[in-house]
MARMARTI-566659 format. One record per residue (C-alpha): x negated, y negated, z negated; residue in three letters. Coordinates in Angstrom, 3 decimals, decimal comma, always signed. Each point is the difference from the previous one (the first is absolute). Layout:
[r [X; Y; Z]; "ALA"]
...
//
This chain:
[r [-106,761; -79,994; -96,651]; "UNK"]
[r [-1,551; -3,107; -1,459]; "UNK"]
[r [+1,746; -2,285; -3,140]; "UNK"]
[r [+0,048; -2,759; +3,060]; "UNK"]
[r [+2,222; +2,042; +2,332]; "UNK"]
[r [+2,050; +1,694; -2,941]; "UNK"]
[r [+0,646; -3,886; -0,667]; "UNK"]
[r [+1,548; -0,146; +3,474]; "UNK"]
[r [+2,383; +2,608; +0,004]; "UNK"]
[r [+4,148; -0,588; -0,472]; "UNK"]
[r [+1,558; +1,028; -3,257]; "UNK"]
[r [-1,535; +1,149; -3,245]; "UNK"]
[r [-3,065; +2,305; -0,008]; "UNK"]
[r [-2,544; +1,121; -2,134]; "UNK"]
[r [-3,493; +1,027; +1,589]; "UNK"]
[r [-1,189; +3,290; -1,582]; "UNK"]
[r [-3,649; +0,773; +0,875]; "UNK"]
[r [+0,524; -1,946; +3,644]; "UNK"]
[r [+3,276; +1,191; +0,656]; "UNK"]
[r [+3,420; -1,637; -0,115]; "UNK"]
[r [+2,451; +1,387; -1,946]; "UNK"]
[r [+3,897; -1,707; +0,055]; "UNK"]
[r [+1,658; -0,662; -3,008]; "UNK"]
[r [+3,986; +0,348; -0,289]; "UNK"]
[r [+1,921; -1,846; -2,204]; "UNK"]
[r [+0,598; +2,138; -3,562]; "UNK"]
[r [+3,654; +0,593; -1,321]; "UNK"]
[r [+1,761; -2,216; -2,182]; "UNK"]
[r [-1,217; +1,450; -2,989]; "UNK"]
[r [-3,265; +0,089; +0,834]; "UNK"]
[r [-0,076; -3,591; -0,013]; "UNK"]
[r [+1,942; -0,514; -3,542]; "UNK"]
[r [-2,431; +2,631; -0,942]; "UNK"]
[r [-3,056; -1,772; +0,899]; "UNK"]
[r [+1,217; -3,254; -0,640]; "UNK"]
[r [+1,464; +0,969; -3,995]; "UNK"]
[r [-4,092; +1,503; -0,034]; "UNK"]
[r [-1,338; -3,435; +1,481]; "UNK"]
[r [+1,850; -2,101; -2,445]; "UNK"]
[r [-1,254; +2,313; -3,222]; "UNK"]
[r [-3,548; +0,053; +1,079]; "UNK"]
[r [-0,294; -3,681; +0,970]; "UNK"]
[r [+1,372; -1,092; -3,295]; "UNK"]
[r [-2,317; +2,324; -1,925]; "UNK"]
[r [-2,772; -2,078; +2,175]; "UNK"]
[r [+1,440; -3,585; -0,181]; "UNK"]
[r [-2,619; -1,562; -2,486]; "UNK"]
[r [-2,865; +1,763; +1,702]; "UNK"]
[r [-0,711; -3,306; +2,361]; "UNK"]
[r [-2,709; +2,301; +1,695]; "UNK"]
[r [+2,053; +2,607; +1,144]; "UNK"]
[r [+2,509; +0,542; +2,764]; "UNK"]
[r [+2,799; +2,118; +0,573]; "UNK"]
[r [+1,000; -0,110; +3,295]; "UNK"]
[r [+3,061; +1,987; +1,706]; "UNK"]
[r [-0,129; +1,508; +3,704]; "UNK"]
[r [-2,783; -1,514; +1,283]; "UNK"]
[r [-2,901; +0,756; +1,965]; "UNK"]
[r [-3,688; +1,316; -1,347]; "UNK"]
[r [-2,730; -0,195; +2,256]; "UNK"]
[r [-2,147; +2,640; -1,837]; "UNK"]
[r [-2,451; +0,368; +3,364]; "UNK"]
[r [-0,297; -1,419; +3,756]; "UNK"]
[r [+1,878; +3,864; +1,185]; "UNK"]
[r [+2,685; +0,169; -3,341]; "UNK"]
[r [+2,772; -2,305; -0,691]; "UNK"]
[r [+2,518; +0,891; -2,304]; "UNK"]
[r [+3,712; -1,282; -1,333]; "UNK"]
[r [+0,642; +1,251; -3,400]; "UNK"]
[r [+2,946; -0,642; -1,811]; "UNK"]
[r [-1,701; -1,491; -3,443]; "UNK"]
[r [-3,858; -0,455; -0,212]; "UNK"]
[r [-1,626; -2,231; -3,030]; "UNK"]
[r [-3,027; -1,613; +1,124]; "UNK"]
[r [-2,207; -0,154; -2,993]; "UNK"]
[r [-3,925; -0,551; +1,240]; "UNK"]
[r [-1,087; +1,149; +3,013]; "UNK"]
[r [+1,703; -2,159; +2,863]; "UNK"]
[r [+0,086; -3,337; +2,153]; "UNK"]
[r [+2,207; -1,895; +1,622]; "UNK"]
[r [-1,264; -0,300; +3,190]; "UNK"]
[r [+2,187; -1,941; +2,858]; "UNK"]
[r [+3,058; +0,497; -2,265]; "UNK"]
[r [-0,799; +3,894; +0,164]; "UNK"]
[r [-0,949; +2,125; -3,037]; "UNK"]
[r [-3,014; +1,967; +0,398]; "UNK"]
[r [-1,095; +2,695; -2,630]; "UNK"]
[r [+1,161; +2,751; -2,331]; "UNK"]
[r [+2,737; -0,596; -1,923]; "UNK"]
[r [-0,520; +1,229; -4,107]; "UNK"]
[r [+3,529; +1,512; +0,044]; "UNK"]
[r [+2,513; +1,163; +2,975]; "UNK"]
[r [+3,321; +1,203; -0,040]; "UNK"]
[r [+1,791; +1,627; +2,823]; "UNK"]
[r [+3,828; +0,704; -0,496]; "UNK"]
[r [+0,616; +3,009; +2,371]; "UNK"]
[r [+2,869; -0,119; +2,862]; "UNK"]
[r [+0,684; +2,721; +2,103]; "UNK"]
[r [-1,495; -1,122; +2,935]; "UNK"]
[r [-3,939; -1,059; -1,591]; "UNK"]
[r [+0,282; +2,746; -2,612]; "UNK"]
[r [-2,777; +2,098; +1,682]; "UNK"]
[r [-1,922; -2,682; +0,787]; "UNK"]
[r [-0,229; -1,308; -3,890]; "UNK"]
[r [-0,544; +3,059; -1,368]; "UNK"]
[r [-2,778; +1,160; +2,444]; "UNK"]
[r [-1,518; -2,980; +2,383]; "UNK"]
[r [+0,097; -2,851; -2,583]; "UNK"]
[r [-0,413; +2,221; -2,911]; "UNK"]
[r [-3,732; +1,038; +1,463]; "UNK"]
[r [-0,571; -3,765; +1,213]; "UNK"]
[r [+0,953; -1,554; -3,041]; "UNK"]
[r [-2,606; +2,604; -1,509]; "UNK"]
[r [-2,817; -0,485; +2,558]; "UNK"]
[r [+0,564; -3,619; -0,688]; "UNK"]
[r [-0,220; -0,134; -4,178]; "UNK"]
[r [+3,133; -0,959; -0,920]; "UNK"]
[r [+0,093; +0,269; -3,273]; "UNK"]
[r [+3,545; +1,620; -0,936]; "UNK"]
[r [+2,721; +1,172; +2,650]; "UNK"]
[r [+3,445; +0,327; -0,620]; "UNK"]
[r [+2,653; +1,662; +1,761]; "UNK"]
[r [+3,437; -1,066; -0,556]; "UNK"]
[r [+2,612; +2,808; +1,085]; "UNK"]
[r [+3,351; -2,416; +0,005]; "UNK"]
[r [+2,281; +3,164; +0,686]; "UNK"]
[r [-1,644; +2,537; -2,576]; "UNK"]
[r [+0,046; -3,057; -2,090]; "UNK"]
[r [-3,673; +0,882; -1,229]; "UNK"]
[r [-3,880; -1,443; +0,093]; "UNK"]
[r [-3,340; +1,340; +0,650]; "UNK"]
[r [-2,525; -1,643; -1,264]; "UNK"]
[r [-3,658; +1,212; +0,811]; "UNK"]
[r [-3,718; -2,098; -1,289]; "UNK"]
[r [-2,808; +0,173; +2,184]; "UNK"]
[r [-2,900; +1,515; -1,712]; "UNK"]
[r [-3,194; +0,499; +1,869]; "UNK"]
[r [+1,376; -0,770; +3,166]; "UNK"]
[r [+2,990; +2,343; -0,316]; "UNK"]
[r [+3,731; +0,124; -1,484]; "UNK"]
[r [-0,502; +1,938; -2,648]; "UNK"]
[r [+2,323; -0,766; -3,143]; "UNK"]
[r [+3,601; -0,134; +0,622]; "UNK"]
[r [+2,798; -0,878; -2,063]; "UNK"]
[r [+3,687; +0,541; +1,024]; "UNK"]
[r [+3,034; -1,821; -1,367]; "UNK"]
[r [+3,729; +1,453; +0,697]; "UNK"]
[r [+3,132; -2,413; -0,875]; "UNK"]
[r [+2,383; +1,394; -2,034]; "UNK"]
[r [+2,345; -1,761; -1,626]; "UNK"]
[r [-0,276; +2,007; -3,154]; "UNK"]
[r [-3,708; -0,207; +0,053]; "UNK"]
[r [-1,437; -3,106; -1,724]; "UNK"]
[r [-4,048; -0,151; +1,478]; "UNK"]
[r [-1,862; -3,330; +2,002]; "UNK"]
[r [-1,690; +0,493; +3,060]; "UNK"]
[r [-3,401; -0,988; -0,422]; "UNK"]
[r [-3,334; -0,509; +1,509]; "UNK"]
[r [-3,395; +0,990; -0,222]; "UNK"]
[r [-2,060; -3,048; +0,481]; "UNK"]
[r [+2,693; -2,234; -1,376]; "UNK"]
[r [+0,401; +1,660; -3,164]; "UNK"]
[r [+2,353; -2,552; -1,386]; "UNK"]
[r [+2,127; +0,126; +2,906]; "UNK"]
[r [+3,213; +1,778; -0,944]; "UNK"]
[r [+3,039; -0,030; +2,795]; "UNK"]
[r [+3,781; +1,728; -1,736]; "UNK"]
[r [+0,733; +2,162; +2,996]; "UNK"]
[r [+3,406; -0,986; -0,725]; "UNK"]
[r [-0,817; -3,260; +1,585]; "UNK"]
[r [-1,425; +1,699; +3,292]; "UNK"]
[r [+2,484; +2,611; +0,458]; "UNK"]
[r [+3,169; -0,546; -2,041]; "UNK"]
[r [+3,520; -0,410; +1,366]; "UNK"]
[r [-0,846; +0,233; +3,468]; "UNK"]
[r [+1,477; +2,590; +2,482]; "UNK"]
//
């Protein structure tokens, strides 16, 4: 399938490697999840004019792969072309829901790879944990992994923003 009949079809899709895959709707706290990550990461980047962080929106990385991740900071290598982004994002998050699990751990795990993002991170809302891998070489190598505890004082951080320091509290605190 081509980007310009994936474009065509009802309801929310991604296009992985020219095929259409339908996205469901994640749980509520997948959504206070992502959103308590959104607002921590976008106000780490609010003076950097040159960078966006943008929240469940389409990436046109190639003319057969079109994908919807939850967070992605666009740093240097896209364009806005006919109000689409094109290009690799420097950073992605995915915040796992029952239903796409698989297919962010596997499909857009290897894409975002193939592609260059820069750092991946997987946001597990019900383990209440974060995988964080850098590519190096082409490949997630290096992986860091953050737990929330209550009794455990530590910052989620990340790789290529060094100076970017989340309290998990913030992401995963008092929520049920």
């Amino acid at each position: 399938m081509t980007v310009e009949e994936w474009e065509k079809l009802e309801g929310d899709w991604e296009l992985i490697e020219g095929e259409p895959h339908k996205m469901a709707s994640g749980s509520h706290y997948h959504g206070e999840v992502g959103g308590s990550l959104l607002v921590e990461i976008g106000n780490y980047f609010r003076q950097r004019r040159n960078i966006r962080v943008i929240y469940d929106h389409d990436i046109h990385l190639d003319e057969n792969t079109v994908l919807r991740p939850d967070i992605m900071v666009l740093d240097s290598n896209y364009r806005i072309e006919n109000n689409k982004f094109h290009g690799v994002p420097d950073l992605v998050a995915e915040v796992l829901s029952p239903s796409t699990m698989s297919r962010d751990l596997r499909d857009k795990f290897d894409i975002y790879q193939k592609f260059g993002v820069r750092e991946y991170w997987i946001v597990h809302p019900s383990d209440k944990c974060i995988y964080i891998y850098l590519s190096e070489a082409g490949l997630f190598e290096k992986q860091l992994f953050y737990e929330y505890r209550e009794t455990v004082d530590s910052q989620i951080k990340s790789f290529i923003y060094p100076d970017l320091l989340i309290d998990p509290y913030f992401v995963f605190g008092d929520r049920d």
